[in-house]
C-alpha positions in Angstrom: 96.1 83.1 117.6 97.7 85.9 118.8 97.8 88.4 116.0 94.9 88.9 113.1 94.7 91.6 110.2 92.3 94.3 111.1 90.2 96.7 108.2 89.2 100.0 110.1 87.6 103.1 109.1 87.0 107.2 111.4 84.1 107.9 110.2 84.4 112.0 110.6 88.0 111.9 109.0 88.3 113.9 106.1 91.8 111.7 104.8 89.5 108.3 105.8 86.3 109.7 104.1 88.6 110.2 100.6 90.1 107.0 100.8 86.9 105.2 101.5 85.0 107.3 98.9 88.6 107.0 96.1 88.3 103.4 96.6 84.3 103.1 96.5 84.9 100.5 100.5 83.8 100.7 103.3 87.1 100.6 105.3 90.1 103.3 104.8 93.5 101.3 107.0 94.0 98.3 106.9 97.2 96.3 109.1 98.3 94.0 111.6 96.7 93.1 115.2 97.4 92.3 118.1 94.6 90.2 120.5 96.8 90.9 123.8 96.4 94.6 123.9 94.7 96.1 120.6 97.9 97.6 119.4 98.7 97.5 115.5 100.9 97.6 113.4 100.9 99.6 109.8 101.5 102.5 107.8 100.2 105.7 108.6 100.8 109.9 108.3 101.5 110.7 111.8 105.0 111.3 111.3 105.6 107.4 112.5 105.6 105.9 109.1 105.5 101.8 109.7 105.2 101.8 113.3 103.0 99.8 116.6 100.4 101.7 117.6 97.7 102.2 120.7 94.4 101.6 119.8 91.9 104.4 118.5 88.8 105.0 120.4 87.2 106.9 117.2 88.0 103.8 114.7 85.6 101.2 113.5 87.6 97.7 113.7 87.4 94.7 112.0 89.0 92.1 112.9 90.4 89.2 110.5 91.7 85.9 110.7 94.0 84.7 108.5 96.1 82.3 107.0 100.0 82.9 107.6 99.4 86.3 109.6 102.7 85.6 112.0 105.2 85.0 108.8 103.4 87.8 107.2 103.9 90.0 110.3 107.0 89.1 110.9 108.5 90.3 107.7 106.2 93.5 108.0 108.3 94.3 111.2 111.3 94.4 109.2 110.0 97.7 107.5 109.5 99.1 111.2 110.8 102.9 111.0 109.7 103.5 107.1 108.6 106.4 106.0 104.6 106.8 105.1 104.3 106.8 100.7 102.9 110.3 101.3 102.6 110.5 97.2 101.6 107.1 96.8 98.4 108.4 99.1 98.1 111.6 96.3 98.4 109.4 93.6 95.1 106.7 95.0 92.8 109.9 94.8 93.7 111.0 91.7 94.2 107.3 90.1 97.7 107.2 89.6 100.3 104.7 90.9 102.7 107.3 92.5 104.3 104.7 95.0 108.4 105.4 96.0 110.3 102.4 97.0 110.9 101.6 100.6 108.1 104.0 101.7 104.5 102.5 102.4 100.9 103.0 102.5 98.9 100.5 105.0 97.6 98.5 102.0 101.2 98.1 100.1 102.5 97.2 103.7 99.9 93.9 104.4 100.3 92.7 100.6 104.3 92.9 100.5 104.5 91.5 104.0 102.2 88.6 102.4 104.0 88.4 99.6 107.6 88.1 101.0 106.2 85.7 103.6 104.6 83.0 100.8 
């Protein structure tokens, strides 16, 4: 397999620490990986939106196989370039559904790619 979904947490982040405390787990991103060369793929607030990205020496990593992780990637890639749901992020701490279309937040990413792909 050459791709898996990945849970991962930075354990002195102050955004990670809200999210994990918000949703009461233990990991804060969640995403797509790759098991040539670490990168993934997801949504995220550094100004990338849905983008690839290197791994991160501070994260905690799980690792996941899965059941139809290629067909679900491969529709996540065609949301490359998207803008990061920054008020879908506001709206999870304060337990509201804030979302805006075509924008994403890593867990919104994996279950539409999922869903498209079934």
């Amino acid at each position: 397999m050459d791709y898996c979904l990945f849970l991962s947490t930075v354990e002195l982040d102050p955004v990670s620490a809200a999210i994990r405390l918000r949703t009461e787990c233990d990991w804060s991103h969640v995403g797509f990986y790759r098991m040539a060369d670490s990168w993934t793929f997801s949504a995220m607030s550094d100004g990338q939106g849905v983008a690839w990205r290197p791994p991160n020496p501070r994260a905690k990593v799980l690792r996941l196989s899965v059941q139809g992780i290629e067909a679900a990637l491969s529709k996540a890639l065609i949301q490359a370039g998207k803008p990061y749901d920054e008020l879908d992020i506001v709206g999870l701490a304060v337990g509201e559904n804030w979302a805006v279309a075509n924008h994403f937040i890593c867990s919104t990413l994996v279950v539409w790619a999922f869903q498209q792909a079934n």
